[in-house]
Every structure is written in structure tokens, then in C-alpha cells.
DSSP file (Angstrom, degrees, kcal/mol; ACC not computed):
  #  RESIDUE AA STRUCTURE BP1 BP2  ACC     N-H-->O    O-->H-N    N-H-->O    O-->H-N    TCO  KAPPA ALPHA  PHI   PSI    X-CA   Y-CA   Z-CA
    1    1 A X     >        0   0    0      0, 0.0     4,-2.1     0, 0.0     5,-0.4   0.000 360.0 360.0 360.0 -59.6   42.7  -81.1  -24.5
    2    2 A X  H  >  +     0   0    0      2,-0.2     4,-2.1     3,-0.1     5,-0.3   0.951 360.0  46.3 -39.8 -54.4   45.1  -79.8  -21.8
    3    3 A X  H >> S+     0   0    0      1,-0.2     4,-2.4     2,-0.2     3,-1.6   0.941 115.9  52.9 -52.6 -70.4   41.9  -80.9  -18.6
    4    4 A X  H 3> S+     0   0    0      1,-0.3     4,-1.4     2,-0.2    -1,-0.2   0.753 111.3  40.9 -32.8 -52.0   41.6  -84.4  -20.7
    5    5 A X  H 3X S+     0   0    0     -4,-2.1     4,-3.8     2,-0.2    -1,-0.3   0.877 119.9  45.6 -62.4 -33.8   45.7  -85.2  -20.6
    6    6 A X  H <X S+     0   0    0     -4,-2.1     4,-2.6    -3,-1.6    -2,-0.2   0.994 111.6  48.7 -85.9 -45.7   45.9  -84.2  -17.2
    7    7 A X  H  < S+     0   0    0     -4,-2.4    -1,-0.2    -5,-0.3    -2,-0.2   0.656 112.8  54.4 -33.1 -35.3   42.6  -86.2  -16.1
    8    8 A X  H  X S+     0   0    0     -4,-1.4     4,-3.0    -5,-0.3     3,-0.3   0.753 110.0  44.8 -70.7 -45.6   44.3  -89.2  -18.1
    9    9 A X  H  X S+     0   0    0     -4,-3.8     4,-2.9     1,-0.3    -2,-0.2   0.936 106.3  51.0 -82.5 -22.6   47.2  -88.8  -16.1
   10   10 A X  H  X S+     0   0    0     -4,-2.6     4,-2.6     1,-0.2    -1,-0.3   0.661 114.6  52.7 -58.6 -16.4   45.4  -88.4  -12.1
   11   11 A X  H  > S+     0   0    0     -3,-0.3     4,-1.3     2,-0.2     5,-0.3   0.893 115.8  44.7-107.9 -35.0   43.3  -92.2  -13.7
   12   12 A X  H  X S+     0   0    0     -4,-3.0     4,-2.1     3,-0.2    -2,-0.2   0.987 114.2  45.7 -41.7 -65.8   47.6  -93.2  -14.3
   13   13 A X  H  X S+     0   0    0     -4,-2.9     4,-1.0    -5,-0.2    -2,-0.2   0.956 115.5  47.3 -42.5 -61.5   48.4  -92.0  -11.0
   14   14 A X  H >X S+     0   0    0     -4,-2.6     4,-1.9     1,-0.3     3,-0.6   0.860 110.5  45.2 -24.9 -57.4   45.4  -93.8   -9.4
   15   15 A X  H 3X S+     0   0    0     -4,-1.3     4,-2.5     1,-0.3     5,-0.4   0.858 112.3  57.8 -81.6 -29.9   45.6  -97.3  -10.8
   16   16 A X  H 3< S+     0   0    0     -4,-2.1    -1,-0.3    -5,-0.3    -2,-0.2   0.789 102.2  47.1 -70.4 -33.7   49.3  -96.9  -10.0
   17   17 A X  H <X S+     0   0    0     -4,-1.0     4,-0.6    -3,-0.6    -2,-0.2   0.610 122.2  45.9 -90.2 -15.6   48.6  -96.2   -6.0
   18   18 A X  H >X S+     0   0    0     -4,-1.9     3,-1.8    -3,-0.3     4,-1.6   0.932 110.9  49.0 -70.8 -67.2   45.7 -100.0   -6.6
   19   19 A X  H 3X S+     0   0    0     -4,-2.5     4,-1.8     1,-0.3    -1,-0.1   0.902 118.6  38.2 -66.4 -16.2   47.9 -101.7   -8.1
   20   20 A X  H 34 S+     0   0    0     -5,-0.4    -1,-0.3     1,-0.2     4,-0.2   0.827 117.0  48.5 -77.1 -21.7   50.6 -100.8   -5.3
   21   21 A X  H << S+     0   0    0     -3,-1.8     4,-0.3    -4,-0.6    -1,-0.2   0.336 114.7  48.6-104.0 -29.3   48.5 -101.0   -2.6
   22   22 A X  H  X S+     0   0    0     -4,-1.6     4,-0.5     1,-0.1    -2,-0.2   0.597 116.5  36.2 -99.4  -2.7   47.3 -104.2   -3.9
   23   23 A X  H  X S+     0   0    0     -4,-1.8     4,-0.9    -5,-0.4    -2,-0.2   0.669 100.8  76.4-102.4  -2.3   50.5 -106.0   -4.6
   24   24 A X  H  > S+     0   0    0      2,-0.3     4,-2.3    -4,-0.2    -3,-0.1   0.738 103.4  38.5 177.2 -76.0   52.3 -104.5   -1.5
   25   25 A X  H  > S+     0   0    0     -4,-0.3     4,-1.8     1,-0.2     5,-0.2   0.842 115.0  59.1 -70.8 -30.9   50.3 -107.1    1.0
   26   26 A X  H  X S+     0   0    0     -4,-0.5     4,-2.7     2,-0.2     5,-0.4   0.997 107.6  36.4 -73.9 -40.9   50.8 -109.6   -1.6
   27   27 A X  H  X S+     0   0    0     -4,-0.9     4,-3.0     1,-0.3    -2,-0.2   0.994 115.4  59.1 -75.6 -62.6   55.1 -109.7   -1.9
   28   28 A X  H  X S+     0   0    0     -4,-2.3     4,-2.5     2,-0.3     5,-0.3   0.854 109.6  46.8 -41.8 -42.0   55.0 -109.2    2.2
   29   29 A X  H  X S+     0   0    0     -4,-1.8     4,-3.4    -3,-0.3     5,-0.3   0.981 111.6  45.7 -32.2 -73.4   52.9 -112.7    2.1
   30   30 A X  H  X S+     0   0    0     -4,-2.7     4,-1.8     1,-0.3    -2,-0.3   0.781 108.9  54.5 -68.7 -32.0   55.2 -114.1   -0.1
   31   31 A X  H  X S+     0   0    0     -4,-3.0     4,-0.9    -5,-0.4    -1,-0.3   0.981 117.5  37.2 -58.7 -62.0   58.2 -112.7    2.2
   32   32 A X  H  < S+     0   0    0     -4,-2.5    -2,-0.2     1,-0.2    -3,-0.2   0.819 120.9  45.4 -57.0 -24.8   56.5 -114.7    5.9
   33   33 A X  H  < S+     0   0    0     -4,-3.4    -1,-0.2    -5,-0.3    -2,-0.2   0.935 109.8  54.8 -97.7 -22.0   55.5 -117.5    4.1
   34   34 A X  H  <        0   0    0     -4,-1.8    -1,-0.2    -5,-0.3    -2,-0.2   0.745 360.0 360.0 -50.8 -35.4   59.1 -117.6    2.2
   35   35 A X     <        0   0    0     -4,-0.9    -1,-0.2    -5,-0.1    -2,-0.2   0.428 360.0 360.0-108.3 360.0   61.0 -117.7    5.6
């Protein structure tokens, strides 16, 4: 139960360092192409 929660939370952590990693390059885009 305990391995399972904590296993849930490293596949949280993860998709949290993609999605950051993918949105990151996107907002910097949006910053050059803004000025």
C-alpha cells in the first residue's frame, strides 16, 4: 500500500518535471516573440 502511494507519487513528481520542461521553452517563445 505504502510502495504503491509512494510509486504514485515519483509518476506525480515526473509528469510534473515534462510538463515543466515542456512548457518552460514554450512561455520563453512566447517572451522573444512577445518583444
Amino acid at each position: 500500500m505504502f510502495n504503491e502511494s509512494r510509486n504514485a507519487g515519483e509518476m506525480v513528481n515526473e509528469l510534473l518535471m515534462v510538463v515543466i520542461a515542456a512548457f518552460f521553452p514554450l512561455v520563453f517563445l512566447l517572451a522573444i516573440v512577445g518583444n
